[in-house]
VMD Tcl script that draws the C-alpha trace (Angstrom):
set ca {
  {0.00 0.00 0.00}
  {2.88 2.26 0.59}
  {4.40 1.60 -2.98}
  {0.68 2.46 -3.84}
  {0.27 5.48 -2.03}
  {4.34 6.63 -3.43}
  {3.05 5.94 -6.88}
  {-0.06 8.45 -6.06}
  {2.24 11.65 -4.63}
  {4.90 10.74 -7.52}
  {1.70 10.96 -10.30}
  {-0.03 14.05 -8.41}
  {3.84 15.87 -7.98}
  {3.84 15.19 -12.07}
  {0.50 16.52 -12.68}
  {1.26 19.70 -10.25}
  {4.70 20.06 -12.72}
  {2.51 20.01 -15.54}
  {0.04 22.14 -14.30}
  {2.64 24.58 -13.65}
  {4.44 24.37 -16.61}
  {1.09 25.01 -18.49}
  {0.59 28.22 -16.53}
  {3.99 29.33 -16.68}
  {3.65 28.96 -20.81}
  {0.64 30.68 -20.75}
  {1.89 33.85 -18.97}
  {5.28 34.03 -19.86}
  {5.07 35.35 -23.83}
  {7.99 37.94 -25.94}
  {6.91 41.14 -26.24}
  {8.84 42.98 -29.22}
  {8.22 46.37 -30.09}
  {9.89 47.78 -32.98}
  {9.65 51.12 -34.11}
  {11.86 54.12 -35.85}
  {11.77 57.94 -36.41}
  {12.66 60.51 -39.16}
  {12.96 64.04 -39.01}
  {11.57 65.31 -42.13}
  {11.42 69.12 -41.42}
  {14.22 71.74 -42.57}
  {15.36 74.96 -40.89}
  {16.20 76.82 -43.42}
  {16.64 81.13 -42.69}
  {19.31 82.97 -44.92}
  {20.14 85.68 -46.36}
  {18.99 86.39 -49.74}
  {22.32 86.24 -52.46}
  {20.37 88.07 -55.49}
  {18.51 90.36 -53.16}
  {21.17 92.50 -51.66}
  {21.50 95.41 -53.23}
  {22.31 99.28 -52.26}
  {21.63 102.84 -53.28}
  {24.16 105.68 -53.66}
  {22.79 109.19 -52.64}
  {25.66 112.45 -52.67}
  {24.94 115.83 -51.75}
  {28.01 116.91 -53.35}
  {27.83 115.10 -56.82}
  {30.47 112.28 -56.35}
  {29.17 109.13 -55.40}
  {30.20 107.10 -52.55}
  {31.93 103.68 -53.51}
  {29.59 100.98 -51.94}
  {29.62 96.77 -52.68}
  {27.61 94.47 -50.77}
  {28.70 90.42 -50.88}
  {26.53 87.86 -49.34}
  {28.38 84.36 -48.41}
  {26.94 81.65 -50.54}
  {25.24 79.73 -47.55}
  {23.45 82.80 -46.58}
  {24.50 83.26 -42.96}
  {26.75 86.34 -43.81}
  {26.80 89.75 -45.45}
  {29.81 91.94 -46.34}
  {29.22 95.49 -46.77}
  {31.88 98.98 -47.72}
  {31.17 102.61 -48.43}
  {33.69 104.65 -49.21}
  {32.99 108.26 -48.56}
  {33.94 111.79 -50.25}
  {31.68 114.17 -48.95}
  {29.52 114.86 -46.00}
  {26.05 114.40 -46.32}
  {27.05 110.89 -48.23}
  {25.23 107.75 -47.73}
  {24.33 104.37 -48.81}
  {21.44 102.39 -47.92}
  {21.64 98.49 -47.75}
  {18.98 96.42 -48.04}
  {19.17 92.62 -47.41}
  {16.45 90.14 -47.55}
  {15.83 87.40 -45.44}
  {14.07 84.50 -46.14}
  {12.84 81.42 -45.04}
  {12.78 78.30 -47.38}
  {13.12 75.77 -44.75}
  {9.51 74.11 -43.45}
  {9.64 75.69 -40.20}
  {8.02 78.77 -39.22}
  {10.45 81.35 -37.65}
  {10.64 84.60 -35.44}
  {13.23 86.75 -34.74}
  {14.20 86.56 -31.33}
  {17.04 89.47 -31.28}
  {19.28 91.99 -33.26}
  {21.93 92.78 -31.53}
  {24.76 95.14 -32.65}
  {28.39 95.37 -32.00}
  {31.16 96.77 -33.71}
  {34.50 99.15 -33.77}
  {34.86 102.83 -32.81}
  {31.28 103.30 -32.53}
  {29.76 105.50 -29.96}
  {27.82 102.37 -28.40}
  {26.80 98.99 -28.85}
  {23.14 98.55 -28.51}
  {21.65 94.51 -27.97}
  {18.79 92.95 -27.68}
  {15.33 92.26 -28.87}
  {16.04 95.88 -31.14}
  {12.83 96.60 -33.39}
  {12.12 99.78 -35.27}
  {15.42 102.13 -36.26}
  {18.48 101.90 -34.02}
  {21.09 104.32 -34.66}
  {24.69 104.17 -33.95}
  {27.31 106.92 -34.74}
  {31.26 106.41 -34.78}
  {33.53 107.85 -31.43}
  {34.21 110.88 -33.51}
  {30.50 111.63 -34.77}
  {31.51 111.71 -38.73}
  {29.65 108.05 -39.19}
  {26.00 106.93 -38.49}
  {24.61 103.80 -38.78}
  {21.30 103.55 -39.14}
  {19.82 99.96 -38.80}
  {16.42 98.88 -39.58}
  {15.00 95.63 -38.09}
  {13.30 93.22 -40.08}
  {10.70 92.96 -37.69}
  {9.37 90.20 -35.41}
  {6.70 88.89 -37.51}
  {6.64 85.21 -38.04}
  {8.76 84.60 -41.33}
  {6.24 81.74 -42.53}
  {8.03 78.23 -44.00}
  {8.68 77.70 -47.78}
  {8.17 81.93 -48.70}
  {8.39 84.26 -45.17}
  {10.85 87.37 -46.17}
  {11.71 90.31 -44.46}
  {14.12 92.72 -45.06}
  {17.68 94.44 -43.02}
  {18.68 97.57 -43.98}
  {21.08 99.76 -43.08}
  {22.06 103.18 -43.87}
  {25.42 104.49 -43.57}
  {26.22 108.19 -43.70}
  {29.23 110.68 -43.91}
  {27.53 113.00 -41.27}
  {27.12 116.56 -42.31}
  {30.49 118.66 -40.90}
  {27.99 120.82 -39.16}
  {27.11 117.72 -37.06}
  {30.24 115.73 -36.68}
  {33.49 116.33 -36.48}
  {35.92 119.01 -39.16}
  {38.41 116.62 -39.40}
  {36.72 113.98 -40.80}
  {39.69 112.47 -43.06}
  {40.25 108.83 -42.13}
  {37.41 108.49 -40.13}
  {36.34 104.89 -39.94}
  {33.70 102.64 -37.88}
  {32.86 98.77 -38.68}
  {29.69 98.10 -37.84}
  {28.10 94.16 -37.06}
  {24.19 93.42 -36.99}
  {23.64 89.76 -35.50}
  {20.00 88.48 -36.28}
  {18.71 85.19 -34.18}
  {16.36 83.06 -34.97}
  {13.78 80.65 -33.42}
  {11.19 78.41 -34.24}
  {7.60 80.58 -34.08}
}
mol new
graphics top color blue
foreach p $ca { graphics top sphere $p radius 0.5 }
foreach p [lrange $ca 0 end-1] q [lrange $ca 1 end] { graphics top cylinder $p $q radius 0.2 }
display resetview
C-alpha cells in the first residue's frame, strides 16, 4: 500500500509540474516592439544672395563707392562705403528669407562693432542708430521685424544706412574716419 500510495504523490507531484508548466507557458510570452523615427522638417533662414543690393545718394555730386557680398550659404553679409563728402550715404537692403519648413521669429538683433559710440543689444525693433567715437559716421539699422517669417516663402528685409555725417554735425576733421559696424539676427522656431 505504501508503494501504492508513493506511486499516487509521484503521479499528483507530475500533474502539479505540468500544471505549472502550463501556466507558466501561458503567462510568460515575448513582447517585441519595434519602431523608428525621421525628421523630415528643414530649418532653413538665410540671407537672400540676389537680393542685396544698395543705393548711392551724394549731396556733393560724387558718389560714394559701396559693394555688398553675401556668403553663398546665406549666414553672412559683407558690406563697404567709401565716402567723399559729408552728407554721403548708402542704404543696404538685405532680404531674409525662409525656405526651410519651419516657421520662424526673430528673437534678437543685436549690434556690435569698432569705434562706434555704443553697442546697442537685444530684442532691437524699429530704427536703431549708432554713430562712430568721432561723430563723422551713423549707422542707421532697420529691423526686419518680429513677424513670423512663414516656412517655404516668409521674407523680411535688413537695412542699413550708412552716412558721412554733415560737418555741421560731426566732427571738421573727418579724413580717415572709420567705424565697422556688425548686426547679429537670431532666430527661433515661431
Amino acid at each position: 500500500m505504501e508503494a501504492r500510495h508513493k506511486n499516487v504523490i509521484i503521479v499528483s507531484l507530475l500533474a502539479i509540474v505540468l500544471v505549472m508548466a502550463v501556466g507558466y507557458a501561458a503567462f510568460a510570452q515575448t513582447l517585441t516592439i519595434n519602431g523608428s523615427a525621421n525628421i523630415s522638417s528643414k530649418w532653413e533662414i538665410h540671407l537672400e544672395e540676389g537680393g542685396a543690393q544698395y543705393t548711392k545718394d551724394s549731396t556733393m555730386g560724387t558718389d560714394p563707392v559701396a559693394t555688398i557680398n553675401v556668403d553663398k550659404g546665406g549666414l553672412t553679409a559683407h558690406f563697404t562705403a567709401e565716402f567723399t563728402s559729408p552728407g554721403d550715404s548708402v542704404t543696404y537692403t538685405i532680404p531674409v528669407v525662409n525656405t526651410g519648413t519651419i516657421d520662424a521669429t526673430l528673437q534678437s538683433l543685436n549690434i556690435s562693432g569698432t569705434n562706434l559710440s555704443s553697442t546697442p543689444a537685444g530684442n532691437l525693433t524699429g530704427n536703431t542708430v549708432v554713430t562712430s567715437n568721432d561723430g563723422n559716421i551713423r549707422y542707421t539699422v532697420t529691423s526686419p521685424g518680429t513677424a513670423k517669417l512663414v516656412q517655404g516663402s516668409g521674407r523680411a528685409t535688413l537695412t542699413i544706412k550708412a552716412e558721412f555725417v554733415n560737418k555741421v554735425e560731426g566732427n571738421k576733421n573727418a579724413y580717415g574716419s572709420n567705424a565697422d559696424l556688425t548686426v547679429a539676427l537670431t532666430y527661433v522656431q515661431a
